[in-house]
C-alpha positions in Angstrom: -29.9 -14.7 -12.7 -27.0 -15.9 -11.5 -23.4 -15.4 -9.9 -20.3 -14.7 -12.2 -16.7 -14.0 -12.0 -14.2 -11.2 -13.4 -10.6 -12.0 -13.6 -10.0 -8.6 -14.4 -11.4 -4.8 -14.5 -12.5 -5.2 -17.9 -14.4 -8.6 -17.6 -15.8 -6.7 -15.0 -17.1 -4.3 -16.7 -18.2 -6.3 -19.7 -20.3 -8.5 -17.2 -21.7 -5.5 -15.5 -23.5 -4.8 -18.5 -24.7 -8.2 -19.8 -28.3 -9.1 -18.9 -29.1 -11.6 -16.0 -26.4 -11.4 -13.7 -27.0 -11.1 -9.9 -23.6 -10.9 -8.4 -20.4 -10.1 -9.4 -17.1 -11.5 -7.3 -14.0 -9.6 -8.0 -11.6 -12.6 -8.2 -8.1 -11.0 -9.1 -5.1 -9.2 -7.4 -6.0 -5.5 -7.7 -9.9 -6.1 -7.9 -9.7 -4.5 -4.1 -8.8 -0.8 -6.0 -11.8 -1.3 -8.2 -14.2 -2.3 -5.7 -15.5 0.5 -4.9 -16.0 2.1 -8.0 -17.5 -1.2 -9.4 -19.9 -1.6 -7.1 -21.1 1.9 -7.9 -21.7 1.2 -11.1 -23.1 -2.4 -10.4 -25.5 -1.1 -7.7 -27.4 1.4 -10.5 -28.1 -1.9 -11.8 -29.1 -4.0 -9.0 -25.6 -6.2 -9.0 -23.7 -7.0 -5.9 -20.4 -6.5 -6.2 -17.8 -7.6 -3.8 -13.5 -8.7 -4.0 -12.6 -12.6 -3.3 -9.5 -11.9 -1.5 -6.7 -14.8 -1.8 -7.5 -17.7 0.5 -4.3 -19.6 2.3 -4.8 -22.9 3.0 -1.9 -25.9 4.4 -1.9 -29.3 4.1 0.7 -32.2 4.7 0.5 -33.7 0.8 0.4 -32.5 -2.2 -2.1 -35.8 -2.8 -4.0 -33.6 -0.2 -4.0 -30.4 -1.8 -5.3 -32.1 -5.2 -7.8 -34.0 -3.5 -9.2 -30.5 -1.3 -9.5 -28.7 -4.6 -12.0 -29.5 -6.8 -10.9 -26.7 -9.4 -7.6 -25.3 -8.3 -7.0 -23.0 -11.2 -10.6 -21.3 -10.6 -9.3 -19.5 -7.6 -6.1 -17.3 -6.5 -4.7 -18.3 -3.5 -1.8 -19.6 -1.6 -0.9 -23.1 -1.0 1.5 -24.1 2.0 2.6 -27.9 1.8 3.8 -28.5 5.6 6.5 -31.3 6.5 7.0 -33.1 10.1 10.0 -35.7 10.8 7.1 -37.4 12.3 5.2 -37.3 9.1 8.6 -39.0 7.4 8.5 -42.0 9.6 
């Protein structure tokens, strides 16, 4: 059993109807209009399915945002670098 990942409707629905999955995440932009409908279809099988919404995150470096994401292309989201004329001295 385990937890898998659609990056679209029709992953989605291709994973919904392999063997051995426990939990589907909805991980791309209009995965919140097929929610619903999804987890219809995944609960008849026993699959939880739920939507990743984007995630923001800010940091001071892009060093820092490298080093805070251990796979950044795994996950939508958006990254805000912030800057400081403290930070520059």
């Amino acid at each position: 059993m385990s937890i898998v990942r659609a990056g679209s409707k029709a992953e989605a629905l291709r994973l919904l109807a392999a063997e051995g999955v426990l939990a589907l995440e909805l991980d791309y932009e209009t995965g919140w209009q097929d929610a619903v409908e999804l987890g219809r279809l995944g609960e008849k099988r026993g699959i939880k399915v739920q939507y990743r919404g984007q995630e923001s995150i800010a940091v001071r470096s892009r060093e820092a945002l490298i080093e805070g994401s251990p796979n950044p292309r795994k996950r939508s989201g958006n990254a805000t670098c912030t800057a400081s004329s403290t930070l520059a001295r």
